[in-house]
C-alpha positions in Angstrom: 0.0 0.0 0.0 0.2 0.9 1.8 4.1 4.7 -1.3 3.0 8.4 -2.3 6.0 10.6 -2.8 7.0 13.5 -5.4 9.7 12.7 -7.6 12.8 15.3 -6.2 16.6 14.8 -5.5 18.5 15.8 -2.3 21.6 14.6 -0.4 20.7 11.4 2.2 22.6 12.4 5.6 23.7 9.9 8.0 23.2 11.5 11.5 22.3 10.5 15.3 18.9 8.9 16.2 19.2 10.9 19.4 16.9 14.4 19.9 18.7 17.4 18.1 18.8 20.9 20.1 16.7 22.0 16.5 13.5 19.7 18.1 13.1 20.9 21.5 12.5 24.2 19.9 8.9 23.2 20.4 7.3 23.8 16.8 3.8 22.8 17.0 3.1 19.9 14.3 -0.6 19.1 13.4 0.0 15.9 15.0 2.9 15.0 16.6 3.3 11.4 14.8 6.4 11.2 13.3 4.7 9.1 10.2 2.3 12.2 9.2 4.5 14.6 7.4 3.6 18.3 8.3 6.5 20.8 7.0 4.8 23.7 8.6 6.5 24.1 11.6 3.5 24.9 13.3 2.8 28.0 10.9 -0.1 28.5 8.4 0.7 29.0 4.3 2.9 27.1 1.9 5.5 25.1 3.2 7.8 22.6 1.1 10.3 19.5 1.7 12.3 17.4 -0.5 14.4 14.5 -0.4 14.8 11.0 -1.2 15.2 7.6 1.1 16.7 4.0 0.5 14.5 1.1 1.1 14.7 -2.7 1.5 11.6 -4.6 0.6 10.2 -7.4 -0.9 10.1 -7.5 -4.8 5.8 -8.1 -4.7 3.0 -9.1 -2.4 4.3 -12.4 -1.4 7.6 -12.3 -2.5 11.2 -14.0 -1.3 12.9 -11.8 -3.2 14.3 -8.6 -1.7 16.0 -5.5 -3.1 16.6 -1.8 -2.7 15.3 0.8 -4.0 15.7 4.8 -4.1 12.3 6.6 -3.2 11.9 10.5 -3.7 10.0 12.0 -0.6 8.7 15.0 0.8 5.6 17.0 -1.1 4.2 20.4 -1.2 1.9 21.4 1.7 -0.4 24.3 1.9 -2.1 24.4 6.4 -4.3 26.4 7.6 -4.8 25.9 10.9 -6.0 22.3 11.7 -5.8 21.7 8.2 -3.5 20.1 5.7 -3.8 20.1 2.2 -0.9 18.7 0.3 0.7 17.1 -3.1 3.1 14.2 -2.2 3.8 13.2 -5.8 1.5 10.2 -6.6 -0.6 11.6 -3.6 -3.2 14.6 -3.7 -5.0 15.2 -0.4 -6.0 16.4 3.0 -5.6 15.5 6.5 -7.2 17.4 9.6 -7.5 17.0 13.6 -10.8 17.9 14.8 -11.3 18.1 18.7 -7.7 17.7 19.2 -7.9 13.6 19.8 -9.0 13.0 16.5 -7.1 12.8 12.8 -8.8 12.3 9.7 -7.2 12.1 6.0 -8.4 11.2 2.8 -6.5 11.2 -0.6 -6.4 9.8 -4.4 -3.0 7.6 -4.6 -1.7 5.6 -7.3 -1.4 2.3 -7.6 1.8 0.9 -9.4 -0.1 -2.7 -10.5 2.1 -5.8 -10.9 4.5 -6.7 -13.6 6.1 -10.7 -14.6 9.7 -8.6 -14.6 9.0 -7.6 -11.0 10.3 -11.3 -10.0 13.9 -11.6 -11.2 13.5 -15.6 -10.8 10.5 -15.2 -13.1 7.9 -16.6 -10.8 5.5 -14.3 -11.7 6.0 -15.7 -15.8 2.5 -16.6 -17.5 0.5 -14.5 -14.3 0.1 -11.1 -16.8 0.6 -7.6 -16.3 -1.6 -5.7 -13.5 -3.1 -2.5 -14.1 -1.5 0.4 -13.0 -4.6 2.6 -11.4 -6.0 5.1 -8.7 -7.0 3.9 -4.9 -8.7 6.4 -2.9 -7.7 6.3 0.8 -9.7 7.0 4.0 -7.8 6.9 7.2 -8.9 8.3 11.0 -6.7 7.7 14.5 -8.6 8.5 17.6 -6.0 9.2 20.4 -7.1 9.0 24.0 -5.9 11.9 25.2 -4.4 15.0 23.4 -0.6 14.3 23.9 -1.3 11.6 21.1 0.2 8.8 23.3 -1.8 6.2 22.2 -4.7 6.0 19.6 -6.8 3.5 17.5 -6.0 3.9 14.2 -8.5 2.6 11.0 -8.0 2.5 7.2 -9.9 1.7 4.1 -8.3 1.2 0.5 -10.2 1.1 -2.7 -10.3 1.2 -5.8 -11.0 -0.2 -9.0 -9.9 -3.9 -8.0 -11.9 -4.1 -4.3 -11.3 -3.3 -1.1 -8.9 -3.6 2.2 -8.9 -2.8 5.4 -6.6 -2.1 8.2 -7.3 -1.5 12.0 -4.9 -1.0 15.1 -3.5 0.7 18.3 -0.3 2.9 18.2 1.9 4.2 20.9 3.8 7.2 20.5 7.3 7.8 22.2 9.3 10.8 23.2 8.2 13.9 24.4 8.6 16.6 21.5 5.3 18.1 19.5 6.9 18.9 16.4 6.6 15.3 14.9 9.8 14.2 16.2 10.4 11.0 18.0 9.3 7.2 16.9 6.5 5.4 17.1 4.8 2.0 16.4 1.8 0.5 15.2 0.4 -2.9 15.5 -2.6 -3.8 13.4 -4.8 -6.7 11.6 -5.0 -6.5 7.6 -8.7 -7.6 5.9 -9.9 -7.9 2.4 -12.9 -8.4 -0.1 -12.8 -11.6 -2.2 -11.6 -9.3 -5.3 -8.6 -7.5 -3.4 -7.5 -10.8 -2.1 -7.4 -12.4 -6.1 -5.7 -9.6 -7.0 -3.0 -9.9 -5.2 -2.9 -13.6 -4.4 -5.3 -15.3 -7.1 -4.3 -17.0 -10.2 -7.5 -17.9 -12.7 -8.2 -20.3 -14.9 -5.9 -18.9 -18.0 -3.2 -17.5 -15.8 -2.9 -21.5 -14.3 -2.6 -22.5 -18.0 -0.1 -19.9 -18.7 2.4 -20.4 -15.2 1.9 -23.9 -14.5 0.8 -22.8 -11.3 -2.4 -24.2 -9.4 -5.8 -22.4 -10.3 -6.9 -20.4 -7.0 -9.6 -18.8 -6.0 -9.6 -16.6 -2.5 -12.3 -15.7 -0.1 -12.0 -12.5 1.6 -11.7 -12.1 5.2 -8.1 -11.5 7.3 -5.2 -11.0 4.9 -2.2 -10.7 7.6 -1.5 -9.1 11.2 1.7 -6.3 11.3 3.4 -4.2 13.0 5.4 -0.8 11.5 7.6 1.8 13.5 8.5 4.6 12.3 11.1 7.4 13.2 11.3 11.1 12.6 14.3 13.5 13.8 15.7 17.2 13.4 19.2 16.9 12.5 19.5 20.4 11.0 17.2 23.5 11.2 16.2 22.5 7.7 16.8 19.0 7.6 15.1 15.9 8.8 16.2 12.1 8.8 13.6 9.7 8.8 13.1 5.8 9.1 9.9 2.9 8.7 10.3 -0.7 9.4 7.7 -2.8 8.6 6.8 -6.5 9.6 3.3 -8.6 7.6 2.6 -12.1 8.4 0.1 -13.7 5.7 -3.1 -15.3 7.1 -2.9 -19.0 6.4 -5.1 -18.6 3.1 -2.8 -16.2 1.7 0.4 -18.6 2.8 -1.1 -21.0 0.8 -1.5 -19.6 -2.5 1.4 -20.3 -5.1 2.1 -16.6 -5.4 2.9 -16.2 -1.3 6.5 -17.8 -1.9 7.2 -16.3 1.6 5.1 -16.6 4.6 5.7 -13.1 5.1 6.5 -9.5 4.0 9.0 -7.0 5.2 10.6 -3.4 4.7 13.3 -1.2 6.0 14.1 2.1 4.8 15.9 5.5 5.7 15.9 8.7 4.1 16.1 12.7 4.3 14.0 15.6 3.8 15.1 19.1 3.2 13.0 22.2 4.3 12.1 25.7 2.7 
């Protein structure tokens, strides 16, 4: 899913994890998550970061192949006061806190589809070529309590090939409110029938084509996860930031002949300049 970033170039900087005299300035963030990007410093208008981050992830869904991979990050943000509209490359939407415990964003993503070349083995040969396509995203978090120490977070996914689903509880640490600090997230995955097949189903002519068993999938748990994430102010302008992500497939998904893994995983670092 869960990638929308604009297409820029800056310098990646390897710094400390540890709090930078720039963060306990105090700059007020919309929310202070470090995994909701807000380049406002707390100040309504136009506000604009850029950079780039390396990850380590699985080739596909399902996937036991791995590889890196250079991401442009950051976007174009315009706030006005609990409001933030912003462009994030594939990514155009808005996100707002409303009664300070609760955070709501919706945007139109893009979906990059599937392609036989994305498996260097060539076990995706005979399966075809997915559509490329837009998903529109709904997400809230409702903490309990305004310091944003812990929440319940929920998130729907659609689009033109059905539907998923993600629902969890978070825990915030450190003690800044400008989106510094680290976080995690742990969280059960669902899905319709057609999102499932999508990802994990091979039909009757894709069978014929691969060699691989027809299968059909019911919709219903897809895996259970946990991500942390990791935001800090190494430079009045500059900011490093870090994800690690963990996905273990239901037993459904484990057993179609795309799941060559049992699981799916993702590290990545990166750096964001600020104007």
């Amino acid at each position: 899913m869960n990638k929308f970033t604009s297409v820029l170039i800056a310098l990646l900087l390897q710094a400390t994890f540890s709090q930078s005299s720039f963060a306990q300035e105090g700059k007020s963030a919309l929310v202070p998550l470090p995994s909701v990007d807000d380049f406002s410093r707390g100040k309504d208008g136009w506000s604009l970061g850029l950079g780039f981050g390396i990850e380590y992830e699985t080739a596909y869904e399902g996937s036991d192949e791995f590889g890196l991979e250079i991401e442009p990050a950051g976007g174009l943000q315009w706030r006005s006061g609990d409001n933030i509209y912003f462009f994030a490359g594939e990514a155009l939407g808005w996100r707002g806190v409303r009664g300070e415990t609760w955070l709501f964003e919706a945007l139109i993503g893009f979906d990059e589809g599937r392609k036989e070349s994305d498996s260097d083995d060539g076990h995706l040969f005979g399966l075809g070529e997915q559509k490329e396509g837009a998903e529109l995203v709904l997400q809230a978090r409702r903490a309990f309590d305004a310091d944003w120490r812990y929440w319940l977070v929920g998130r729907i996914v659609t689009g033109g090939d059905g539907s998923l689903g993600l629902f969890g509880v978070g825990r915030r640490f450190g003690n800044h409110v400008d989106g510094t600090g680290s976080e995690v997230n742990v969280v059960v995955v669902v899905h319709d029938d057609e999102y499932a097949n999508k990802g994990f189903g091979i039909n009757s002519a894709q069978a014929m084509a691969s060699g691989l068993n027809e299968t059909n999938l019911s919709g219903g748990i897809r895996s259970v996860g946990i991500n942390y994430n990791f935001r800090n102010q190494v430079h009045q302008n500059g900011q490093i930031y870090g994800e690690a992500l963990f996905e273990y497939f239901s037993s459904e998904v484990r057993e179609s002949p795309i799941a060559r893994s049992d699981y799916e995983a993702e590290i990545g670092v990166g750096f964001i300049y600020l104007f």
